[in-house]
N, C-alpha and C positions, 0 to 999 in steps of 0.2 A: 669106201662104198661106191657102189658102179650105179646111176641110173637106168632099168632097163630102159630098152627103146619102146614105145608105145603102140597097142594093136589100132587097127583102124577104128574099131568100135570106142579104144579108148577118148581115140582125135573127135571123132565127132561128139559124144558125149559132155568131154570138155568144152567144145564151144558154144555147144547148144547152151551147156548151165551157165555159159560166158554171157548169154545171150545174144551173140553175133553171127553174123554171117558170116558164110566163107571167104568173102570179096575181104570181110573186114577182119577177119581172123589170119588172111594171108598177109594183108597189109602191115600188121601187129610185126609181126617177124618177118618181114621183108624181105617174103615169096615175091616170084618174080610175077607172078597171075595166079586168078583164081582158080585156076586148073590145078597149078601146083598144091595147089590147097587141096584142091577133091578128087586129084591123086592119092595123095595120102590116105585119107578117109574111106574110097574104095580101095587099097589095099596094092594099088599098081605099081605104087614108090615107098618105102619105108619114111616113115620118120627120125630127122636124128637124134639122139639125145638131147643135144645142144637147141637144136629147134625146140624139142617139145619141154625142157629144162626152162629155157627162154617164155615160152607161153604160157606156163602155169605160172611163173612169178606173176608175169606181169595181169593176170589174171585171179593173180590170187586163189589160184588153186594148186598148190603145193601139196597139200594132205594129199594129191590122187599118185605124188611119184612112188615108186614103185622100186624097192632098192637091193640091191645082194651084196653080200658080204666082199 
């Protein structure tokens, strides 16, 4: 099973229910700044699996991956 990679609306949604900020959601996965963070979230840079695989464990939001055969 392949992780898709994540829509913008999904990145921000997830961190919101994380209830953190960006500053603190980049840091999590060890974005290099908070830009890189809300790149992602407006949609400017993809997210990669591995990132966003990486942030829902540790987040404890698993349930939201999203998987294809």
């Amino acid at each position: 099973m392949r992780i898709q990679k994540p829509t913008p609306d999904q990145i921000t949604r997830a961190r919101q229910f994380a209830g953190l900020t960006q500053q603190q959601a980049a840091e999590m996965v060890y974005a290099s700044s908070v830009s890189h963070w809300s790149n992602w979230e407006n949609g400017r840079y993809g997210m990669s699996r591995a990132t966003w695989h990486l942030f829902l464990l540790l987040t404890n939001q698993t349930d939201r991956l999203e998987k294809t055969a």
